[in-house]
C-alpha positions, 0 to 999 in steps of 0.5 A, spaced: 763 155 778 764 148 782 761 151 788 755 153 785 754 145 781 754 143 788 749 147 791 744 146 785 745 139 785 743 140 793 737 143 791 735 138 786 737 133 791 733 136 797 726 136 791 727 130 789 727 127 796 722 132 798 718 129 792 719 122 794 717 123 801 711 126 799 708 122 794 710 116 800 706 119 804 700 120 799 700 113 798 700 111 805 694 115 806 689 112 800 691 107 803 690 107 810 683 111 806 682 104 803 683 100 810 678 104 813 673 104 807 673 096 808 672 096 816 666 099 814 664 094 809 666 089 814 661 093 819 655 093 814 657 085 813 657 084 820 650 088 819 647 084 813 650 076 817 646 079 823 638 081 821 638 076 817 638 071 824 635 076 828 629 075 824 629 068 824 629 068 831 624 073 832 619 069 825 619 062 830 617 065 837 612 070 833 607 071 828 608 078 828 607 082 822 609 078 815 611 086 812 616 088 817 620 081 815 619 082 808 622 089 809 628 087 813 629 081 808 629 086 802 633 092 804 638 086 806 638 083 799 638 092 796 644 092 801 648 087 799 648 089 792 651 096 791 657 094 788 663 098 793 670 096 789 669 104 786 672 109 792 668 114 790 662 119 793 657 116 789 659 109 792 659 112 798 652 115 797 648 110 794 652 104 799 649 109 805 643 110 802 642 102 803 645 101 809 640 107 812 635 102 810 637 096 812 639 101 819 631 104 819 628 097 817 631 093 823 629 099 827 622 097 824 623 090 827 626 092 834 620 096 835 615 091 834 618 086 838 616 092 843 610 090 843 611 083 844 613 082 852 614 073 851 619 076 846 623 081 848 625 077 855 627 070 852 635 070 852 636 069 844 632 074 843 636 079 847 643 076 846 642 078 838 638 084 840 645 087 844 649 084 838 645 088 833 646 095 837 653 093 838 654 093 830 651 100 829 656 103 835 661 099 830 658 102 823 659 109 827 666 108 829 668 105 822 664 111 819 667 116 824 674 112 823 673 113 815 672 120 815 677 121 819 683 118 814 679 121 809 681 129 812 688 127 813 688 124 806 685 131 802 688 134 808 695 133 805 693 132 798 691 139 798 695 143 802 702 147 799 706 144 797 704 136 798 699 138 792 703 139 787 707 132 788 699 130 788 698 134 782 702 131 777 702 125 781 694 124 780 692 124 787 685 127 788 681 129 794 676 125 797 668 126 800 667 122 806 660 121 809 656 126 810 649 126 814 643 126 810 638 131 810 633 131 816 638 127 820 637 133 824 631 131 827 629 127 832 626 121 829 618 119 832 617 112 834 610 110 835 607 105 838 
């Protein structure tokens, strides 16, 4: 009788440290979740502190085409206010669907500065230009990072037995970003 005591204090001892392992673990990914959503806030910042100087810059060398700027200038204001404290796919959605408009009016911008030769050649101009493209390489690598810890995080909130600890616990799967519809398709730039 003592020895099978033992052995059922064993079994319960090995779940109970099973369980706190698990659950530890489960923190550590939300967290590391959360940490890479804000590396991704911090590239869509780096994003909206940039256009703004980019345009500056390009508005006092040319009077190029006044709608490209007021585009640029209100996808900005549209970017910066999605509200991003809810980690969630809406939020994820509706906070992509801004930045892929700040991202297509800033394309807007490059091209028809193409069109300007004094422009594209003075220094300022193609500093901020590398700094813009170096943003988007950063946007993508955050988003890529974001995805990422999200498959690990669901990954483990799903998978036997971890989703029993995630269960009674409240962790629930996560949706990262995925591509919009028609992203598919090579995009026409006319000039």
């Amino acid at each position: 009788m003592k020895r099978s005591g033992y052995i059922i204090i064993g079994i319960i001892a090995v779940i109970v440290i099973y369980f706190v392992v698990a659950y530890n673990s489960l923190v550590k990914k939300d967290e590391t979740v959360k940490n890479t959503w804000n590396e991704v806030q911090n590239a869509y910042q780096r994003r909206m502190d940039l256009v703004p100087s980019l345009v500056n810059v390009v508005k006092g060398l040319t009077n190029y085409e006044q709608t490209t700027l007021v585009d640029v200038t209100t996808a900005r204001s549209k970017a910066a206010s999605v509200d991003v404290s809810n980690i969630s796919a809406t939020a994820y959605n509706q906070q992509a669907a801004a930045q892929d408009a700040l991202a297509a009016s800033s394309n807007r911008l490059l091209v028809s500065i193409e069109r300007y030769p004094d422009l594209k050649g003075t220094d300022a101009f193609r500093g901020l230009q590398v700094q813009l493209e170096g943003t988007e390489r950063r946007i993508k690598f955050a988003r890529k990072d974001f995805n990422a810890a999200i498959a690990d995080y669901t990954s483990s909130v799903r998978s036997f037995p971890t989703n029993i600890v995630a269960g009674i616990t409240g962790f629930q799967p996560k949706d990262g970003f995925q591509a919009d519809a028609g992203t598919d398709k090579s995009v026409e730039i006319k000039f």
